[in-house]
N, CA, C and O atoms as CSV, one atom per row, in Angstrom:
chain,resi,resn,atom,element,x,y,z
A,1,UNK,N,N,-15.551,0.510,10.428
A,1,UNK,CA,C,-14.157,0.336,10.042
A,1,UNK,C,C,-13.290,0.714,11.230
A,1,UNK,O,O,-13.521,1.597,12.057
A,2,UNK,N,N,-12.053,-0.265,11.157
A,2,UNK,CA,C,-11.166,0.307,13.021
A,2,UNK,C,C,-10.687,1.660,12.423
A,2,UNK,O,O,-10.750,1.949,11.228
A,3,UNK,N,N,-10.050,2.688,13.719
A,3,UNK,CA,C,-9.410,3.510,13.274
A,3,UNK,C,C,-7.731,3.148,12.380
A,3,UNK,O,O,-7.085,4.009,11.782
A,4,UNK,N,N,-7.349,1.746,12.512
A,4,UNK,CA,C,-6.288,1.644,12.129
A,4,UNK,C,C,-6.748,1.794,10.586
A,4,UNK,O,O,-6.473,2.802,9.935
A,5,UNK,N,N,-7.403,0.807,10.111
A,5,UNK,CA,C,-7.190,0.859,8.502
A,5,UNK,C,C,-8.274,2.712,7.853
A,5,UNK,O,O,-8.299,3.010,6.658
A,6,UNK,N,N,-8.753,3.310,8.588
A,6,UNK,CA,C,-9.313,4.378,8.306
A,6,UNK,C,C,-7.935,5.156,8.090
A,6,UNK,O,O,-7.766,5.975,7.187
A,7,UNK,N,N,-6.822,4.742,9.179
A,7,UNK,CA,C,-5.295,6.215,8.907
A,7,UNK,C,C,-4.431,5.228,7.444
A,7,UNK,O,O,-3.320,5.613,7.079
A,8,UNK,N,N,-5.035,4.116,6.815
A,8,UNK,CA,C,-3.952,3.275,6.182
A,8,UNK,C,C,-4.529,4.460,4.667
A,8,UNK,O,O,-5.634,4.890,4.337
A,9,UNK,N,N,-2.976,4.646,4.029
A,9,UNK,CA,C,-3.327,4.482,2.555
A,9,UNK,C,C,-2.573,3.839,1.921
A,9,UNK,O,O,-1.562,3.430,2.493
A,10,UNK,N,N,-2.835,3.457,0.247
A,10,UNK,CA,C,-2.195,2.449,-0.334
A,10,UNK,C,C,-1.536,3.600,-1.094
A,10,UNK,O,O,-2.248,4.476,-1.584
A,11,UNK,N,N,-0.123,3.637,-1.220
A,11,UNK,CA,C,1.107,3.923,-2.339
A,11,UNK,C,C,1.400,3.740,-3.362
A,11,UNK,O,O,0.990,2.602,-3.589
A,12,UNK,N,N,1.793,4.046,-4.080
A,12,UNK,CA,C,2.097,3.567,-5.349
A,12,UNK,C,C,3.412,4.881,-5.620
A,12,UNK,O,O,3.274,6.103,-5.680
A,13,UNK,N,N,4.262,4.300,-5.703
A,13,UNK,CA,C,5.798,5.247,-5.809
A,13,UNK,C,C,6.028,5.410,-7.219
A,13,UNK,O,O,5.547,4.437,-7.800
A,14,UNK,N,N,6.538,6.191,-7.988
A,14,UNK,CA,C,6.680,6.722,-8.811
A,14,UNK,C,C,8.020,7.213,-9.062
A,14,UNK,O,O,8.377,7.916,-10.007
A,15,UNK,N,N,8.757,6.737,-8.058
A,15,UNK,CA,C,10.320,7.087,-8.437
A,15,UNK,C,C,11.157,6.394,-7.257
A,15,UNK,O,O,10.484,6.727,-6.282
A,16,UNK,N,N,12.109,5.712,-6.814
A,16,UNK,CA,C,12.654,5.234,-6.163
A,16,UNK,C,C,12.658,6.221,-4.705
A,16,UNK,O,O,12.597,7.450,-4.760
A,17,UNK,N,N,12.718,5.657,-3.770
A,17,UNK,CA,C,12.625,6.679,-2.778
A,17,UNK,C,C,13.970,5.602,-1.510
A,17,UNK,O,O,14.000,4.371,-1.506
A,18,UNK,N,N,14.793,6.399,-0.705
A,18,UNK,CA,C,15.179,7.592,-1.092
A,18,UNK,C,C,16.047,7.747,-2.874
A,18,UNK,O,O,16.562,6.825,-3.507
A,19,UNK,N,N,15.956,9.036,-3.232
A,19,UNK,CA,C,16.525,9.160,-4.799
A,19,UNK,C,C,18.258,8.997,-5.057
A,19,UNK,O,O,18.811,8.702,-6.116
A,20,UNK,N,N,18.897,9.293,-3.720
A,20,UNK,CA,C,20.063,8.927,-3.676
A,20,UNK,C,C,20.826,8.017,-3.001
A,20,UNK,O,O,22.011,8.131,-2.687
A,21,UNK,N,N,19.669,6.608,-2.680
A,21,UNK,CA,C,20.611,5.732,-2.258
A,21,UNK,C,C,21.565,4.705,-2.958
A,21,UNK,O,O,21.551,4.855,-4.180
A,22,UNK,N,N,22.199,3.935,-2.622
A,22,UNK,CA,C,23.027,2.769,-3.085
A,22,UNK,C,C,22.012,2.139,-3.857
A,22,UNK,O,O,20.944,2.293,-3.266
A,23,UNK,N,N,21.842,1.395,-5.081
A,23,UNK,CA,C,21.122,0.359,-5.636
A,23,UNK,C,C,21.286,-0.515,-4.940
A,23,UNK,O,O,22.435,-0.709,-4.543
A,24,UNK,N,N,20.150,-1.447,-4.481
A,24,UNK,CA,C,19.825,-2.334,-3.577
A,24,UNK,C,C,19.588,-1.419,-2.097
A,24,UNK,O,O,19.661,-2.060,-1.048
A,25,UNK,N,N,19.317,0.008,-2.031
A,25,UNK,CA,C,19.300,-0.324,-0.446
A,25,UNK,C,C,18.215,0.715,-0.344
A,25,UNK,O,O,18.001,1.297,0.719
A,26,UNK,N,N,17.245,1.048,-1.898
A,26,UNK,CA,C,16.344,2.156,-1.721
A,26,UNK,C,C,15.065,1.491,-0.331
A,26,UNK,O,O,15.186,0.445,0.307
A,27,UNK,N,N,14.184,2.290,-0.249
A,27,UNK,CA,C,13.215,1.638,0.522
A,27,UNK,C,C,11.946,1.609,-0.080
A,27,UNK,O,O,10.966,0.992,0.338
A,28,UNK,N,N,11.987,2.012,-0.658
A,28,UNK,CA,C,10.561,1.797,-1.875
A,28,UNK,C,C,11.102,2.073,-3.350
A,28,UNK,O,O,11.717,3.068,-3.735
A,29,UNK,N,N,10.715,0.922,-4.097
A,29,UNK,CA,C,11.196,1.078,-5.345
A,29,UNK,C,C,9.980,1.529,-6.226
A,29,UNK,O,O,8.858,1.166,-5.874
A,30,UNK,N,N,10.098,2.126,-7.099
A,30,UNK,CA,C,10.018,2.736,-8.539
A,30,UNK,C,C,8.818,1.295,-8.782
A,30,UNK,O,O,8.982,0.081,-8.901
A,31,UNK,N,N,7.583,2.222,-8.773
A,31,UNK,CA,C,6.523,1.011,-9.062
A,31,UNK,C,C,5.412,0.530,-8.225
A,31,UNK,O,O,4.200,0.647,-8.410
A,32,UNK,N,N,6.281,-0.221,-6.946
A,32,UNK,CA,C,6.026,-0.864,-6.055
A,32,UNK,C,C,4.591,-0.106,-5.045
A,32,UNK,O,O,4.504,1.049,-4.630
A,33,UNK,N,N,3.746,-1.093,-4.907
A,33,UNK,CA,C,3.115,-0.673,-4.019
A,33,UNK,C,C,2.805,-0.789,-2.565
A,33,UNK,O,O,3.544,-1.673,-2.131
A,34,UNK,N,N,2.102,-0.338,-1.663
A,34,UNK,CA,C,2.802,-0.834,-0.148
A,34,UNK,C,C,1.488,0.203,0.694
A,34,UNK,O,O,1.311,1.352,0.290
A,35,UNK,N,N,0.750,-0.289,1.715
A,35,UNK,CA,C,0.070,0.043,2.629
A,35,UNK,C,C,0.968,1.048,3.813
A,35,UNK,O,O,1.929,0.627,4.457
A,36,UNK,N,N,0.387,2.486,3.914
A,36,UNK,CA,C,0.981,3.156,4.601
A,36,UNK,C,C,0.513,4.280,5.338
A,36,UNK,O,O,-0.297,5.002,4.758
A,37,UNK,N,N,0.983,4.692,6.939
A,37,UNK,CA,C,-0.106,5.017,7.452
A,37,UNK,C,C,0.112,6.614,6.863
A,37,UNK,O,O,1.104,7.066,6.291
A,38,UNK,N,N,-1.222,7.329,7.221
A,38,UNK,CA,C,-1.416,8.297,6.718
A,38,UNK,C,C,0.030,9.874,7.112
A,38,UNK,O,O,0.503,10.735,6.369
A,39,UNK,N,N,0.217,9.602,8.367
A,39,UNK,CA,C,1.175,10.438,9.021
A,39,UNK,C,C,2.312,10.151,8.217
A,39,UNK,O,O,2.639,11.218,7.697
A,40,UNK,N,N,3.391,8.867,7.709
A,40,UNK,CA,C,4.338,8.627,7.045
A,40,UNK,C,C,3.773,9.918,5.388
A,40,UNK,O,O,4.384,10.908,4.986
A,41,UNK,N,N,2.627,9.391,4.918
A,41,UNK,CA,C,2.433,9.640,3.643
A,41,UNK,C,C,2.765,11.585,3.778
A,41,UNK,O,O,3.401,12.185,2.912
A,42,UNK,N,N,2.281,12.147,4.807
A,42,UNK,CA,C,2.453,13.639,4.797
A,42,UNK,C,C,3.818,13.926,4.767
A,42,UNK,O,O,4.190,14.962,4.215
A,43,UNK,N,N,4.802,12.988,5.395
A,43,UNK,CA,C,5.971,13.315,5.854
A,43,UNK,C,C,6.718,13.639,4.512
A,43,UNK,O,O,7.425,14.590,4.179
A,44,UNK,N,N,6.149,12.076,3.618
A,44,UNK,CA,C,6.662,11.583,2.255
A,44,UNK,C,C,6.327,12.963,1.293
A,44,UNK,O,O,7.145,13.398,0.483
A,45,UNK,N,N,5.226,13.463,1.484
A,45,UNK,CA,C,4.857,14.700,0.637
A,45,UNK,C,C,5.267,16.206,0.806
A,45,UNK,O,O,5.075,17.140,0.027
A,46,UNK,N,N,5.859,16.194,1.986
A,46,UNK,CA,C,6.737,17.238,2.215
A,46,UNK,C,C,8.454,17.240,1.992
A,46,UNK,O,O,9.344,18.081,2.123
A,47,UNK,N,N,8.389,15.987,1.632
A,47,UNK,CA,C,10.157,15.530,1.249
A,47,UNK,C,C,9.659,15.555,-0.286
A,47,UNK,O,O,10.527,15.066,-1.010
A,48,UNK,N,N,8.552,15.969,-0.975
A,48,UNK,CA,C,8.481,15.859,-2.198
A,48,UNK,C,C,8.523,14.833,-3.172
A,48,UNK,O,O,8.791,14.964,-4.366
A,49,UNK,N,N,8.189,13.632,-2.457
A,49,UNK,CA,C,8.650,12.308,-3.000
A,49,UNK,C,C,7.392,12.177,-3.995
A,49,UNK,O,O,6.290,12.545,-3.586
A,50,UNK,N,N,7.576,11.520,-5.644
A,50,UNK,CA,C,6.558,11.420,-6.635
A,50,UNK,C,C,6.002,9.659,-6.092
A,50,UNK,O,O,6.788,8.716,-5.993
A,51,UNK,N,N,4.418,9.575,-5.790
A,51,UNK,CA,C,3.799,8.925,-5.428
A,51,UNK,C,C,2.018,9.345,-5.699
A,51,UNK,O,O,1.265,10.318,-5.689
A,52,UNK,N,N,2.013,7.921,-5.922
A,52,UNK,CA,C,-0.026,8.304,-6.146
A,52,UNK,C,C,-0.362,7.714,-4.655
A,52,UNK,O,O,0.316,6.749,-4.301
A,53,UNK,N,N,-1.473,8.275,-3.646
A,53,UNK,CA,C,-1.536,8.000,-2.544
A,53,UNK,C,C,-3.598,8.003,-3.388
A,53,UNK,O,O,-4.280,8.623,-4.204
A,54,UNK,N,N,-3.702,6.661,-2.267
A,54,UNK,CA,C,-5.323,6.130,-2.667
A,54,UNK,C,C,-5.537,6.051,-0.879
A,54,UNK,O,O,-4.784,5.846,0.074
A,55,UNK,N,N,-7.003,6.339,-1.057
A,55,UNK,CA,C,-7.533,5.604,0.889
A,55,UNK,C,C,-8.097,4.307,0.223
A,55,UNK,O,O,-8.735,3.941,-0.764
A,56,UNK,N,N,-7.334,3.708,1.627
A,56,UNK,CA,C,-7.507,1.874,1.548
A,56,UNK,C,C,-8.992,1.368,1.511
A,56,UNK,O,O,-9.597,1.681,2.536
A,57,UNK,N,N,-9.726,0.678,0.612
A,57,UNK,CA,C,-11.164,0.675,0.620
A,57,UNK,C,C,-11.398,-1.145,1.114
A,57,UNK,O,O,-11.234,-2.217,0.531
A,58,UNK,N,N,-11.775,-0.805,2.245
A,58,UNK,CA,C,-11.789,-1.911,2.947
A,58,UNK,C,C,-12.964,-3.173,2.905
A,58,UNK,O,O,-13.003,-4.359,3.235
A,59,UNK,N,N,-13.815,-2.252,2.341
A,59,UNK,CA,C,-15.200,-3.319,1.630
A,59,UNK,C,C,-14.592,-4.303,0.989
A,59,UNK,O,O,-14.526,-5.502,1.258
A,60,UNK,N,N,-13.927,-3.365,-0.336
A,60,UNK,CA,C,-13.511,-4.394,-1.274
A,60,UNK,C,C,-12.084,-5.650,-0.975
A,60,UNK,O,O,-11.653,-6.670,-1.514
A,61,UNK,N,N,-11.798,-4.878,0.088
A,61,UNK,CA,C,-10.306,-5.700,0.432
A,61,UNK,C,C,-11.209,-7.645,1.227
A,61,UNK,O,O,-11.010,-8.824,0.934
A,62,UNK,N,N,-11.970,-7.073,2.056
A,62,UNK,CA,C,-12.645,-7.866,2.684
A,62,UNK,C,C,-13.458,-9.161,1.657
A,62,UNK,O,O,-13.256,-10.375,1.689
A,63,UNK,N,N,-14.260,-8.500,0.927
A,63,UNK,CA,C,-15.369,-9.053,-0.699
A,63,UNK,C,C,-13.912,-9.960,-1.068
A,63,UNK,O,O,-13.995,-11.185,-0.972
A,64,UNK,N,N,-12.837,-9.460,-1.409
A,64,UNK,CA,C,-11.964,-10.408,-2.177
A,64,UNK,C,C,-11.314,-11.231,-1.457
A,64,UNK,O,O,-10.739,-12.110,-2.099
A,65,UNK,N,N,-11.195,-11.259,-0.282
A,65,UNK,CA,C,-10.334,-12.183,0.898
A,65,UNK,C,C,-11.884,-13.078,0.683
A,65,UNK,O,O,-11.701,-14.253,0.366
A,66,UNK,N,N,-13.337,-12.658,0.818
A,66,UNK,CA,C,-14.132,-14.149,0.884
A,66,UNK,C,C,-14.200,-14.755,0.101
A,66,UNK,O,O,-14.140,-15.969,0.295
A,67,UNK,N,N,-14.395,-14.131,-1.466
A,67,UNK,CA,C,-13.783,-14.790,-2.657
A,67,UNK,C,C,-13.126,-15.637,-2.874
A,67,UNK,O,O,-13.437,-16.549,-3.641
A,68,UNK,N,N,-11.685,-15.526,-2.046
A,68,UNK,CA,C,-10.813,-16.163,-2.547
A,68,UNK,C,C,-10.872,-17.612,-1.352
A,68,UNK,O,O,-10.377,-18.734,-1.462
A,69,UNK,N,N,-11.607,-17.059,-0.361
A,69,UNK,CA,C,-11.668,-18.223,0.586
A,69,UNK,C,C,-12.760,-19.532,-0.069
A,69,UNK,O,O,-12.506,-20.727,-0.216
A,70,UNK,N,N,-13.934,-18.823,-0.350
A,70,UNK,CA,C,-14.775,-19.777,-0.908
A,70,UNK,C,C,-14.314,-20.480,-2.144
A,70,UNK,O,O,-15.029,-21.442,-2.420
A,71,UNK,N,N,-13.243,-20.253,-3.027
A,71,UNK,CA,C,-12.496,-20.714,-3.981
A,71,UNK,C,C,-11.764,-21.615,-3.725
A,71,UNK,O,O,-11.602,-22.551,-4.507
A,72,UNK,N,N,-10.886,-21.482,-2.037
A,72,UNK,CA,C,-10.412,-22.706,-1.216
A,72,UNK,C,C,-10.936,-23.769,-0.831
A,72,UNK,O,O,-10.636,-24.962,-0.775
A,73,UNK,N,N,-12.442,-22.606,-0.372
A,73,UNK,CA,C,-13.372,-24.134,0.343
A,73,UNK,C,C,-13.323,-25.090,-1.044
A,73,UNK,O,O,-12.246,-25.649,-1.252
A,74,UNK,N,N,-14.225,-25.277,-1.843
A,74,UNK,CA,C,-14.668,-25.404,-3.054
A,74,UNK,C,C,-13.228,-26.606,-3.812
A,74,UNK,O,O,-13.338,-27.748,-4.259
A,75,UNK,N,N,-12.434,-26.031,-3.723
A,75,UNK,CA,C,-11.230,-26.563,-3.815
A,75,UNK,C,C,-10.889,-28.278,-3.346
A,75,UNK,O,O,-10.554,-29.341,-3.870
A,76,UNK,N,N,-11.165,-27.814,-2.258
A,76,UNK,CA,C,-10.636,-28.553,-1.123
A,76,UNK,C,C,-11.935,-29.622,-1.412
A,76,UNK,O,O,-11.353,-30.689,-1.608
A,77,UNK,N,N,-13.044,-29.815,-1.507
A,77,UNK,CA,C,-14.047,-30.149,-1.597
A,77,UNK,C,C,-13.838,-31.798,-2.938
A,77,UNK,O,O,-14.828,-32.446,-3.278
């Protein structure tokens, strides 16, 4: 695995972040999920921000990108 996707984790926010911006101008909304490197996520957890943080499992990311390719080939066929 590169070292890049080893520092990636996947997010999942749990409350709008930041909590006091303008509607329309948060940067992660309430829900939303989003690939992020590990250094941001510490920063995020010391500002106390509510988030489920997962490590990015790259087997499976890979298994479903061929999946979905051989579904193209096949397609196309």
């Amino acid at each position: 695995m590169s070292n890049r996707l080893d520092n990636t984790r996947i997010v999942t926010f749990e409350e709008n972040y930041p909590k006091d911006a303008k509607p329309g101008k948060e940067i992660y909304l309430k829900g939303s999920t989003h690939p992020v490197h590990f250094k941001t996520v510490e920063k995020l957890e010391a500002k106390k921000v509510k988030m489920k943080v997962e490590k990015f499992d790259e087997k499976a990311e890979v298994a479903k990108a061929k999946l979905e390719f051989e579904k193209q080939s096949k397609k196309e066929d």
